[in-house]
Each structure stands twice: as C-alpha cells, then as structure tokens.
VEXKE-886876 format. One line per field, with one value per residue (C-alpha): residue number from 1; residue in three letters; x, y, z. Coordinates in Angstrom, 1 decimal. Layout:
N
pos <- [NUM | ...]
code <- [ALA | ...]
X <- [X | ...]
Y <- [Y | ...]
Z <- [Z | ...]
This chain:
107
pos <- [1 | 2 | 3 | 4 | 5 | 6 | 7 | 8 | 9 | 10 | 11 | 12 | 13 | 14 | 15 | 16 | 17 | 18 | 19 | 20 | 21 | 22 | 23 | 24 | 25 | 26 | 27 | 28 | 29 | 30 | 31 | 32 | 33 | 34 | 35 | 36 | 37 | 38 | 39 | 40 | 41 | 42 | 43 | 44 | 45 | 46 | 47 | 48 | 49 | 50 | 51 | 52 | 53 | 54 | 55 | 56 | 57 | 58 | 59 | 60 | 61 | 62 | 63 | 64 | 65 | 66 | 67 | 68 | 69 | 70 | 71 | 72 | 73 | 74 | 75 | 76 | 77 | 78 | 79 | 80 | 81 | 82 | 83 | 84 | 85 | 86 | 87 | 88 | 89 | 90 | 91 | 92 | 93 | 94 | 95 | 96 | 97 | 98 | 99 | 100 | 101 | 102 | 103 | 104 | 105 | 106 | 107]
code <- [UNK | UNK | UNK | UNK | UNK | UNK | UNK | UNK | UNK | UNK | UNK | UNK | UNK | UNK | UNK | UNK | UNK | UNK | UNK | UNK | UNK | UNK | UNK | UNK | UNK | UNK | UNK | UNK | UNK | UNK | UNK | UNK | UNK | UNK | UNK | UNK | UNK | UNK | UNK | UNK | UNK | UNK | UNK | UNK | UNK | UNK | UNK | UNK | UNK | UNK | UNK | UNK | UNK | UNK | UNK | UNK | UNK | UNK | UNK | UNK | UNK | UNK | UNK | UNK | UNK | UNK | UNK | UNK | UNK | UNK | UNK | UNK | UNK | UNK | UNK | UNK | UNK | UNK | UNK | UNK | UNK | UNK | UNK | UNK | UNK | UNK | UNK | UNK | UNK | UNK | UNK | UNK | UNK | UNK | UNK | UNK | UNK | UNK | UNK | UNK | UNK | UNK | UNK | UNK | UNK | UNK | UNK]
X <- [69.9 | 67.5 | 65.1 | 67.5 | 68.6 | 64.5 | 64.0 | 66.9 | 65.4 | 62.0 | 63.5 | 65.6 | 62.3 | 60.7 | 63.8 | 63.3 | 59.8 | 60.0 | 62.2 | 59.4 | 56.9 | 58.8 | 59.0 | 56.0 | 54.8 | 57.8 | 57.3 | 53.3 | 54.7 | 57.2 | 54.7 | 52.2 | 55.5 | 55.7 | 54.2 | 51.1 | 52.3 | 52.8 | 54.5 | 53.7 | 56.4 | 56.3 | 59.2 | 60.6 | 61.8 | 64.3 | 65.5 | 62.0 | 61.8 | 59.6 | 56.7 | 58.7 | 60.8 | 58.2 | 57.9 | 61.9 | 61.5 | 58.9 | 60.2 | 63.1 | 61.6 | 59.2 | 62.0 | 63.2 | 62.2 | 59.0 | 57.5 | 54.2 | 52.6 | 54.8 | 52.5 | 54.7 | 53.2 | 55.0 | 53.5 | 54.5 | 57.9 | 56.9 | 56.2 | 54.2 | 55.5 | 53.6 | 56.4 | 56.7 | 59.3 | 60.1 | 62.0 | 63.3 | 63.1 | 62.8 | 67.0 | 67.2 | 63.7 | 65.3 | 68.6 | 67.2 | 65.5 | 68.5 | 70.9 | 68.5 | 69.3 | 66.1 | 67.6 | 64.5 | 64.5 | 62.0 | 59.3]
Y <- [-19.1 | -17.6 | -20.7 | -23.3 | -22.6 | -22.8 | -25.2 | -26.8 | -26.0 | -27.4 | -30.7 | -30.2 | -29.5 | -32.8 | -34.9 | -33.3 | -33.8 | -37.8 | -38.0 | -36.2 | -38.3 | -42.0 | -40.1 | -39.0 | -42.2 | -40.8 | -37.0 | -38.2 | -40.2 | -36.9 | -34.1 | -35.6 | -34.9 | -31.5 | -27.8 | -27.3 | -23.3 | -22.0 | -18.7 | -16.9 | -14.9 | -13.4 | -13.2 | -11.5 | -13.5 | -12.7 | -14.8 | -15.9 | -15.3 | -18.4 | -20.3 | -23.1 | -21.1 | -21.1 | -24.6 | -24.7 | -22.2 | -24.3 | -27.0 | -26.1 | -24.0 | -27.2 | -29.2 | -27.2 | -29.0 | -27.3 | -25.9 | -26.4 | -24.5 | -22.1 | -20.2 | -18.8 | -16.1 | -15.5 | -12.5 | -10.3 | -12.4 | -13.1 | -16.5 | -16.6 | -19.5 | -21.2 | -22.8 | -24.1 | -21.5 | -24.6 | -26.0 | -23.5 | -19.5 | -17.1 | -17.4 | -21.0 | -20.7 | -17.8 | -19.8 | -23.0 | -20.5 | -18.7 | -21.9 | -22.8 | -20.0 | -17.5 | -15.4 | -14.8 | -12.1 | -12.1 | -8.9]
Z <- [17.1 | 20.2 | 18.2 | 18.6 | 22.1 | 23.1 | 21.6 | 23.6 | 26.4 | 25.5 | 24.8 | 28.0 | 30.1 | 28.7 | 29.7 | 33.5 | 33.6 | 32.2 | 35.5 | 37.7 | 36.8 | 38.3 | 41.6 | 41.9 | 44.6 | 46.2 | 46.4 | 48.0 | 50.6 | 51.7 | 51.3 | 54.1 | 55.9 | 55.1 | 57.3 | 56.0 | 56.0 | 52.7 | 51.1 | 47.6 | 46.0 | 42.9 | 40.4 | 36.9 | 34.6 | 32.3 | 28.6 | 28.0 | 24.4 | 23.0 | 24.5 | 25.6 | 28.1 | 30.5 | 30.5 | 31.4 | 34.6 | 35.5 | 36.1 | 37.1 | 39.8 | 41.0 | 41.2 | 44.4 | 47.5 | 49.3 | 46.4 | 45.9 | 42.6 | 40.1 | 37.6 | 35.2 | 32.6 | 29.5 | 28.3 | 31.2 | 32.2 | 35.6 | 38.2 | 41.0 | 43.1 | 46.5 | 48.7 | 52.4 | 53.9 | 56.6 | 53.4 | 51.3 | 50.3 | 47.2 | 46.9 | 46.0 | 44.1 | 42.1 | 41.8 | 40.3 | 37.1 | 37.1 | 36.5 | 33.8 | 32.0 | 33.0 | 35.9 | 38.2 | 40.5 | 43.8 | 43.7]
C-alpha cells in the first residue's frame, strides 16, 4: 500500500513541477523584487518511506513564496530550507510539507 501511495506522490510531485516550470519567466521577474536577506531552517520530516517522498516535500516546500533552496535528505528524514523571512517563516514552510502528507517540524 505505503508503494502505491509514493508512488502517488511521485506522480503527484511531477504534475506540480510541470506547472513550475511555465512560471518560471514569472517567478525571475518577482525575485529581483525580493530582500536579498535570507534564513536557513532545518526540519524533520516525517512519512518518508520511498525515494520519491523527498521529491514531494520538495516541492511542495519550494512552492511557498520566499523560498529560495530546500535540500531534503532521505536517509536521515530531514530539510534544510533557505528563505527570505520578509515573505514567509518556518510555520507556513512546515505547513506546506505537512499538507502533502510529510508533517515537517522546524529544529
């Protein structure tokens, strides 16, 4: 089942990340916009049970407005995230994983 439901969410990930890419001229024009100050936060991650999950929290963490980088490792169950604090904070970046189905918790 746990197969399945990753797989799901791999599939899922890949649907997101089609849509990323048509606004990416759009998302270039806003960040020379943006504070150049930036905030790390590292996060556990919890559900991650194939190599595909990762992929899922990814995105779904980049697609919160002012992040910058998420580095998720699936061997220890964790994200390191760089984000402008101007435009959003370790709650909503924990949220968006969260909703996704891989509850996050800030470190």
């Amino acid at each position: 089942m746990k197969i399945i439901i990753c797989l799901r969410s791999f599939l899922a990930a890949f649907a997101l990340a089609g849509m990323a890419v048509g606004g990416l001229a759009g998302a270039a024009v806003a960040s020379s916009a943006t504070s150049a100050q930036e905030q790390s936060q590292h996060f556990t991650i919890e559900n991650m049970t194939c190599a595909s999950c990762p992929i899922t929290v990814r995105i779904a963490m980049k697609k919160v407005e002012g992040v910058k980088a998420v580095k998720v490792d699936f061997k220890n169950k964790t994200a390191d995230v760089t984000f402008d604090p101007a435009l959003t904070n370790a709650d909503e970046i924990a949220k968006a994983s969260t909703n996704a189905g891989y509850p996050a918790h800030a470190k």
